[in-house]
Each structure stands twice: as structure tokens, then as C-alpha cells.
Kinemage of the C-alpha trace (Angstrom):
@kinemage 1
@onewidth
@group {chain A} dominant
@subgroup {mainchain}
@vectorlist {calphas} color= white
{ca unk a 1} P 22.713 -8.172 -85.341
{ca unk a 2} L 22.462 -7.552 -81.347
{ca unk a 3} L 19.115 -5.589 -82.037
{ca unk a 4} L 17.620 -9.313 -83.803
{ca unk a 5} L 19.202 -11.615 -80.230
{ca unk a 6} L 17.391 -8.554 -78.049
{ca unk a 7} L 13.661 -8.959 -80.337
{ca unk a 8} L 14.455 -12.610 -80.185
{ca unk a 9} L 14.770 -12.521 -76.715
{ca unk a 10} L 11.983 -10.168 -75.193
{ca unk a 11} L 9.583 -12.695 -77.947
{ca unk a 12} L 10.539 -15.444 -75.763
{ca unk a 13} L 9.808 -13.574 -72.459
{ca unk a 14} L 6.895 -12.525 -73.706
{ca unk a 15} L 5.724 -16.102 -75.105
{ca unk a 16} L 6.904 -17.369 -71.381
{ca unk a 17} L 4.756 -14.671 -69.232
{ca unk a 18} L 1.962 -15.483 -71.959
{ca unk a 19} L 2.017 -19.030 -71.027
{ca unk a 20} L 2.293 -18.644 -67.642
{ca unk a 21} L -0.638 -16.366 -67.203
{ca unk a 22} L -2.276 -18.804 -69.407
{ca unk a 23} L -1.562 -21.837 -66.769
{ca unk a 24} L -2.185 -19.966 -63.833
{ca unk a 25} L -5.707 -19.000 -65.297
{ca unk a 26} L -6.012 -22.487 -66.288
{ca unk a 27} L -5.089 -23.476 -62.573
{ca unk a 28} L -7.588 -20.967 -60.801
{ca unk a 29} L -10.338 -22.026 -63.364
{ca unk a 30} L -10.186 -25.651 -62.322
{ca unk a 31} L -9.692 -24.711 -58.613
{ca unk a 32} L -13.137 -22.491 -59.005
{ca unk a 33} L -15.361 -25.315 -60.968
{ca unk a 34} L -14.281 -28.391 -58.488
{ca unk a 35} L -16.831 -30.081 -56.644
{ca unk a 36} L -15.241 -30.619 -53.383
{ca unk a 37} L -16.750 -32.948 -50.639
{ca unk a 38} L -18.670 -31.096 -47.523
{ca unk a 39} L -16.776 -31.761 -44.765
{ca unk a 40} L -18.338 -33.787 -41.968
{ca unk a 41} L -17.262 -34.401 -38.384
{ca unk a 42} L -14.817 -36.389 -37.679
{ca unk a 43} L -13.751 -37.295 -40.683
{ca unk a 44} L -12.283 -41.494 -40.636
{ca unk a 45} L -9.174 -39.752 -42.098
{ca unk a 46} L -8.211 -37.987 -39.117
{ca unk a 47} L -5.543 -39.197 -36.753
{ca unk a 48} L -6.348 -38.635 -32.872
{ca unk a 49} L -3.551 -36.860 -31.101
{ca unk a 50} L -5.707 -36.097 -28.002
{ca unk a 51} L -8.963 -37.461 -27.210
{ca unk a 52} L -11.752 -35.035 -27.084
{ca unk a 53} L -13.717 -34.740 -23.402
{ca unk a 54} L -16.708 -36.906 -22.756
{ca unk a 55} L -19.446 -34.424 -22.599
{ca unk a 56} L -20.768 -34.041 -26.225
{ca unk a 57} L -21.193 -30.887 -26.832
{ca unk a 58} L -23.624 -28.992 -29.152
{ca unk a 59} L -20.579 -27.660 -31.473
{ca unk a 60} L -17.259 -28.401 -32.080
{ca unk a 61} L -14.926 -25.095 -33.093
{ca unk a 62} L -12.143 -26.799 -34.848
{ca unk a 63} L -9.600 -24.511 -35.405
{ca unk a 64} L -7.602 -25.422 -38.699
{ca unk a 65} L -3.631 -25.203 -37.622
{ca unk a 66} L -0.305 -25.385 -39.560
{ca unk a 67} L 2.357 -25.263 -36.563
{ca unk a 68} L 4.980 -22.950 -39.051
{ca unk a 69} L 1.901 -20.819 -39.035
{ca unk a 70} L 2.506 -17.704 -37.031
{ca unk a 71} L -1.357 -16.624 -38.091
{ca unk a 72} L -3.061 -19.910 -36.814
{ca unk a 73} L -0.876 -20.623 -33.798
{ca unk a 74} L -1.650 -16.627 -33.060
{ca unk a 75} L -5.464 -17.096 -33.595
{ca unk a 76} L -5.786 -20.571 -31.527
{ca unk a 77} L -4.010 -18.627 -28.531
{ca unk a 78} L -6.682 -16.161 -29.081
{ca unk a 79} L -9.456 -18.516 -29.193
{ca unk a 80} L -7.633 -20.374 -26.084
{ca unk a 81} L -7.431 -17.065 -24.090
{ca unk a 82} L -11.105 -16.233 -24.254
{ca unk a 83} L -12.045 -19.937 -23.279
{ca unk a 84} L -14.028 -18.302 -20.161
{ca unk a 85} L -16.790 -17.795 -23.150
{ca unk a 86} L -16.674 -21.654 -23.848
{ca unk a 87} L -19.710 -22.879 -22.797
{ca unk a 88} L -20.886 -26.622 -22.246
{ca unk a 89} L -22.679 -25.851 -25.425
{ca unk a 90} L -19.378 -25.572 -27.621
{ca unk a 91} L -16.210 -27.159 -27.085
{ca unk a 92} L -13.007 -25.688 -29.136
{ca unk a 93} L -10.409 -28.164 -30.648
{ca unk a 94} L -7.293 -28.217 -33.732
{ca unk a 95} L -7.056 -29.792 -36.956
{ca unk a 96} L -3.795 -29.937 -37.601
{ca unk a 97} L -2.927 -29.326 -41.300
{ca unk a 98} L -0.060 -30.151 -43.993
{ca unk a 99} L 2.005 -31.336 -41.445
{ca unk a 100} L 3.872 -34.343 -43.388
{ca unk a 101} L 4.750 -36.827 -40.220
{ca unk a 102} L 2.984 -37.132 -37.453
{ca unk a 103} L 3.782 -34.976 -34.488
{ca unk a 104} L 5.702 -36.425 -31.341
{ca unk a 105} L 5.150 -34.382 -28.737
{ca unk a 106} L 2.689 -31.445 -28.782
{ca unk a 107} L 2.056 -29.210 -25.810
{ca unk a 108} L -2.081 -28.693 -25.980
{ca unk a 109} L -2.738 -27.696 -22.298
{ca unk a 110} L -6.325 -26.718 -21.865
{ca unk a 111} L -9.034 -25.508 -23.381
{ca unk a 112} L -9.451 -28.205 -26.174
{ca unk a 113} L -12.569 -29.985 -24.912
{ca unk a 114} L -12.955 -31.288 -28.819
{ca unk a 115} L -10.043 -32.599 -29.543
{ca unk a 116} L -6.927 -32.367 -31.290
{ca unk a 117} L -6.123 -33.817 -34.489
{ca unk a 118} L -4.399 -34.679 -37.115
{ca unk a 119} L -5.374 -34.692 -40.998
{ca unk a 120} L -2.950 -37.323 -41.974
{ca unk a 121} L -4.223 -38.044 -45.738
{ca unk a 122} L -4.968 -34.025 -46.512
{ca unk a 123} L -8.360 -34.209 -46.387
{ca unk a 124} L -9.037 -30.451 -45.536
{ca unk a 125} L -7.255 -29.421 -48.424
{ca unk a 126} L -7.539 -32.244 -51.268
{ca unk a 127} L -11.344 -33.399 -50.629
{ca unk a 128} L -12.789 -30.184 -48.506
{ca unk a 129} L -11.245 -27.788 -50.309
{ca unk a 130} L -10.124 -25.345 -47.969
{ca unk a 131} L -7.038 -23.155 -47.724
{ca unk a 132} L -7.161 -20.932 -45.298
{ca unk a 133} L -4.816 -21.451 -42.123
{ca unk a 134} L -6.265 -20.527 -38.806
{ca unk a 135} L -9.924 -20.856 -39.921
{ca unk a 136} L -12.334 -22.091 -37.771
{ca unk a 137} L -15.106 -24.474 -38.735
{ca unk a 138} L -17.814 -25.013 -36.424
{ca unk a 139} L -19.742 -28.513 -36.463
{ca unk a 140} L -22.831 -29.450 -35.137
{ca unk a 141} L -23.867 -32.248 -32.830
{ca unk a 142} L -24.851 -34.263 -36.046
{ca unk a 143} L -20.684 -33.671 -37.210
{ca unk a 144} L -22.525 -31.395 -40.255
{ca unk a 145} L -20.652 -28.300 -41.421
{ca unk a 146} L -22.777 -25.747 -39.766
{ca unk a 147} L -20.214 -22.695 -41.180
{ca unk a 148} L -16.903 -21.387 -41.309
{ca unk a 149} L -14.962 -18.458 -39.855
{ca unk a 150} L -12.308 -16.406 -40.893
{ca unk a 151} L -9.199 -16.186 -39.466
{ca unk a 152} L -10.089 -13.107 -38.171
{ca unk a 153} L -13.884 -13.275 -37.371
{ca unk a 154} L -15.686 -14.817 -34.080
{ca unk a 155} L -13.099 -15.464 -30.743
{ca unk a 156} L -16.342 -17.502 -29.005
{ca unk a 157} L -19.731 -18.592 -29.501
{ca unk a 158} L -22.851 -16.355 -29.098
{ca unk a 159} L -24.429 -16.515 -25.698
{ca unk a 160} L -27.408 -18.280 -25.718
């Protein structure tokens, strides 16, 4: 009798991780297949926390940040500690991500000639697509996606 509740009960556990391998593939299928929107510069979606400088510059580094993210806050320091590489051709700024309200006070201090703001409606991840905390995606004068870089890639633009 205990031998048929034990088969019963690994059948079940194995129907469960069956159906949740099923969903998850399901899940990363239609994450893989969606057409997301290229993201464009500034988006109308965008709340401005600080105003970006005057001077337009020829890109705009736009660090994506999540402030309970150790990884981004660590790799916008970076990107803020090299800021002698800034030129006037490049100005470095923060989209602020997944952050429900709106922030009250944020300490920026310099170095963010672009901007900072924040993505109020979820635009970098609903219609862009994008995941990845601390990634930096570099715009063009036109506001077109010219690419992205890893968390862990470029700390300043080439030298031209």
C-alpha cells in the first residue's frame, strides 16, 4: 500500500517538473521570436530627473541602472571615474530602470552631461526588450541605437 502513495507521488512530481520545463520552454520561446521596438533617443516615455547639458553631443552613453543593483551602481561609478576620457564628442548619462515610484532625491553629482532619467512606463524592458542591468547603450546625434555594451565591456569612448 505505501509503495502505490510513493509511485503515486514521484508520478505527480514528475508530471509537475514535466510541465514546468514545458512552460519555461514555452516562456523562452516566445521571449526569443518577439519583435521588440528599436529603441530611439529619448524615448516620450521617459521621465526627466536631471536635465541633460546644453552642448549636444555626438553620443549619448546611457547607462541602464536599477539602484538595488550592486552591478550597475558598480559599473556607472566606473564609467563616472574615468570621465577624464569623456570627450565633447560623448556625453554619459542613466536610465533608470524597474524602479516602481519615482525617485525623490537622487545624488547624481557630475559627470552626467546626458542626462538622467527615468523609464516610468518600462519601456526598456516591455517594448526594447532588454534585460541586462548596467548595460550601456550608446545613441547617436540622430537619438538612433548605434550599439550596446555589456556590463562589462567599454569604460569610455574611442579617441578620435
Amino acid at each position: 500500500m505505501a509503495s502505490g502513495i510513493v509511485t503515486k507521488i514521484n508520478r505527480i512530481a514528475l508530471l509537475l517538473a514535466l510541465a514546468l520545463f514545458v512552460a519555461l520552454g514555452a516562456f523562452w520561446w516566445r521571449e526569443r521570436t518577439r519583435d521588440y521596438e528599436t529603441p530611439r533617443w529619448p524615448a516620450a516615455s521617459f521621465a526627466t530627473l536631471v536635465p541633460p547639458a546644453d552642448a549636444m553631443p555626438t553620443e549619448r552613453w546611457i547607462v541602464a541602472v536599477n539602484p538595488g543593483c550592486a552591478q550597475c551602481v558598480a559599473r556607472l561609478a566606473e564609467l563616472r571615474r574615468r570621465s577624464e576620457a569623456w570627450t565633447a564628442d560623448a556625453a554619459l548619462g542613466v536610465l533608470l530602470v524597474d524602479v516602481k515610484r519615482r525617485p525623490d532625491s537622487l545624488v547624481v553629482g557630475a559627470g552626467l552631461d546626458a542626462g538622467v532619467w527615468w523609464d516610468s512606463l518600462g519601456a526598456w524592458r516591455s517594448r526594447w526588450g532588454h534585460r541586462v542591468y548596467g548595460e550601456t547603450m550608446v545613441f547617436g546625434p540622430d537619438g538612433a541605437l548605434v550599439r550596446v555594451i555589456a556590463p562589462a565591456g567599454e569604460v569610455a569612448p574611442a579617441a578620435r
